[in-house]
N, C-alpha and C positions, 0 to 999 in steps of 0.2 A: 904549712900544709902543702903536699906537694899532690897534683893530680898528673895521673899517665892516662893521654887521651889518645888513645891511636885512632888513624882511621877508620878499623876495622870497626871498634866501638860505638863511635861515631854512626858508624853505616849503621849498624845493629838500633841503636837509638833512635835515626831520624826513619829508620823500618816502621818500628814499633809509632811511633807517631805519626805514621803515614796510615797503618793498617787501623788506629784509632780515627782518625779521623775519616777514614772510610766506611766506615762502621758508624760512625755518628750521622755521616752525611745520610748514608742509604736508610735507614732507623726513620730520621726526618723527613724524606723524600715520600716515604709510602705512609703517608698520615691521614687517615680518612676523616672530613668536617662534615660537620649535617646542617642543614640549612633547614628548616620546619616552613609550611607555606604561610600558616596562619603563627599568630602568638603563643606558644607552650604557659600559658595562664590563659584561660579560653572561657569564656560567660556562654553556655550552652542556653541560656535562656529561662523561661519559665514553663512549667511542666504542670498538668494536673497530677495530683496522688494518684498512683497506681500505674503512672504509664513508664514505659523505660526509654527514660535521656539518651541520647546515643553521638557521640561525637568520633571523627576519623581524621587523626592528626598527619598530616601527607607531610613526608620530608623526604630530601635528595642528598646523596653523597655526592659532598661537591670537593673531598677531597682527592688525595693519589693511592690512598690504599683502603681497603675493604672495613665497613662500620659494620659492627659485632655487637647484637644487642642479646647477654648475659641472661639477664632475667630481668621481670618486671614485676613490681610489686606495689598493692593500693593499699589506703590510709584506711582504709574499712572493707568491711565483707561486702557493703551494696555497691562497691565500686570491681567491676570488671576488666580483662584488657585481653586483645589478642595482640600479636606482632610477630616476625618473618621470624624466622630460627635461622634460616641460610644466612649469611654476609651477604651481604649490600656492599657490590662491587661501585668502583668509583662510578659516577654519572646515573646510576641506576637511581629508582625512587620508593621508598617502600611504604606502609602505613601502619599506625598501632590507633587502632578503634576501642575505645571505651565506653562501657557503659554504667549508668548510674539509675537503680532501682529505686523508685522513689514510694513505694507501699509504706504506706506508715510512716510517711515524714511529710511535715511541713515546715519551710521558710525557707531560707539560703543556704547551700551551705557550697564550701569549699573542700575539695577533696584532693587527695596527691595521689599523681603515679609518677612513681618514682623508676630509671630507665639505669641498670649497670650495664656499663657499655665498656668495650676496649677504647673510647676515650674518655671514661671517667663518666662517674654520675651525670642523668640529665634528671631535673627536678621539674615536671610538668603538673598542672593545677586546672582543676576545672571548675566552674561555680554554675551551679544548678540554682536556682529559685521554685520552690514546688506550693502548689495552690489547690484550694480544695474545688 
C-alpha cells in the first residue's frame, strides 16, 4: 500500500484538526452550571387544607455561558410554577417559585417540577404534608 503525503496535505489535515478542536474548546468554554441555594427535593412543610404552599427555589449561574430555562412543567394540575424566560447570564441569580394548592387533600405528598433547560433536564420535588 503506498501513501502520497505531501505537505500540502498534511497542512490541510493538521488545518481541519486545529479548526476542530477550536470549536470543541469554545463549545465547552461557554457552558452555564446552576448551583440552587436550598436542595431541589425541598419539605415545604405542613399546611392546613385550603391554604396554598408556596416555595422560591433561588439559584445562580455559576457557569461561563448563559442558563436557558425551556419550559417548565408539574406532576399535577395543584402544582404551579413561574420562572425567568430571559437567559441567566453567567453570575446572575434567578428564581422559579412554586405553588401547591392544597383544597381537598390531605397527608403528604410529593410533587415534581420538572425544569428543560439548555443543560439538560433538572428534576426538582417538593413534599407538602396537609392537615385538617
Amino acid at each position: 500500500m503506498h501513501f502520497d503525503y505531501t505537505f500540502e496535505k498534511s497542512m490541510k489535515q493538521l488545518t481541519f484538526l486545529f479548526v476542530g478542536l477550536l470549536i470543541a474548546a469554545s463549545s465547552y468554554a461557554q457552558q452555564p452550571k446552576v448551583e440552587f441555594k436550598d436542595s431541589i427535593h425541598y419539605d415545604m412543610g405542613s399546611y392546613q387544607e385550603g391554604e396554598m404552599a408556596e416555595h422560591v427555589f433561588e439559584f445562580r449561574n455559576t457557569g461561563t455561558g448563559d442558563f436557558v430555562i425551556y419550559t417548565v412543567s408539574t406532576t399535577c394540575s395543584c402544582t404551579a410554577s413561574e420562572w425567568p424566560k430571559d437567559p441567566i447570564k453567567p453570575g446572575q441569580y434567578g428564581k422559579i417559585k412554586v405553588t401547591f394548592d392544597t383544597r381537598d387533600k390531605l397527608g403528604t405528598y410529593d410533587k415534581g417540577v420538572n425544569l428543560e433547560t439548555n443543560i439538560g433536564e433538572i428534576n426538582m420535588i417538593i413534599t407538602v404534608t396537609v392537615t385538617k
